[in-house]
N, C-alpha and C positions, 0 to 999 in steps of 0.2 A: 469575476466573470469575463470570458470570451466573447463577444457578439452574441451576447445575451443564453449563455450557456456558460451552466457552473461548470467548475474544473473541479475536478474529485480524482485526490490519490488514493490508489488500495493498497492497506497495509496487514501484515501479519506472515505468517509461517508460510513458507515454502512449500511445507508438507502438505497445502491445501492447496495446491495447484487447480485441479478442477472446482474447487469454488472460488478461485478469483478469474476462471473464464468464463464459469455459468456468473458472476455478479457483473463483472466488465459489460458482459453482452445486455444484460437487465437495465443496468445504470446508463448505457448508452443509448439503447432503445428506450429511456425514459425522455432523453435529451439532456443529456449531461457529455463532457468532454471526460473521457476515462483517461487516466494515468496509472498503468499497471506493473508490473515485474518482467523481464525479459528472460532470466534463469531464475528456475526451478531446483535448487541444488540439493535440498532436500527428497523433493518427487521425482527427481531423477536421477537421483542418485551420484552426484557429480562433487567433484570432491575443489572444496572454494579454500584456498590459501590464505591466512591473516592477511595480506595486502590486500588482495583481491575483495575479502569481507568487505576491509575497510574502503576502498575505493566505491564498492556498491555501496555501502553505508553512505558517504558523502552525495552520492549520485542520487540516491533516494530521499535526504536530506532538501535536494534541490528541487527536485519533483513538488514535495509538501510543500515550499518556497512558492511553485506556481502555483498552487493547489489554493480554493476557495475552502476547500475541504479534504480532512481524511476517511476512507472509507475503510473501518477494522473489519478485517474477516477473523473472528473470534468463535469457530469452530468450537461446539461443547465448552466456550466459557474459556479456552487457552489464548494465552497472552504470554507469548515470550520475551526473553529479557529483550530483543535488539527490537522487537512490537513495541513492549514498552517503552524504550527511549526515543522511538519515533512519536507516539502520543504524546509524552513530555512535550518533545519538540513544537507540533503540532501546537499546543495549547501552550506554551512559549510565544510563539508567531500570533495566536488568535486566531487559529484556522477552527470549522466545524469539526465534530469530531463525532463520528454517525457510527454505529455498530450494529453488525449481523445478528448479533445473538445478545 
């Protein structure tokens, strides 16, 4: 906690862009500290290079690091492989690990 505000990362697909801006905005208007994705390479169609993958991999990595919690956005029950080893992680650390669906 932050001055008495949870810290919650959002993790999952790309391809759900507009549900990690309609939950960000929910989760913060609840009173929580959001930690969200800055590209969208999926929903926008942007083309991310293995380095770059992995450079965002270790960035988001860091985020769950701050994080009291992850926040899965698991759209229809989907969990991808790089979702998955963020939960690993997640539950590695001892962080909450809260799910959309």
């Amino acid at each position: 906690m932050v001055n008495g505000f949870t810290v919650i990362t959002l993790c999952g697909s790309t391809k759900f862009k507009e549900d990690f801006i309609r939950v960000s905005e929910e989760l913060c208007l609840s009173g929580n500290i959001v930690i969200s994705l800055e590209l969208f390479g999926h929903a926008d169609g942007k083309v991310i290079t293995p380095e770059i993958k992995e450079m965002l991999d270790r960035a988001h990595r860091a985020k769950i690091d701050m994080s009291d919690a992850i926040y899965v956005i698991n759209k229809g029950g989907y969990i991808g492989e790089s979702t998955k080893g963020e939960i690993e992680y997640a539950k590695e650390k001892g962080k909450r690990i809260i799910y959309m669906e």
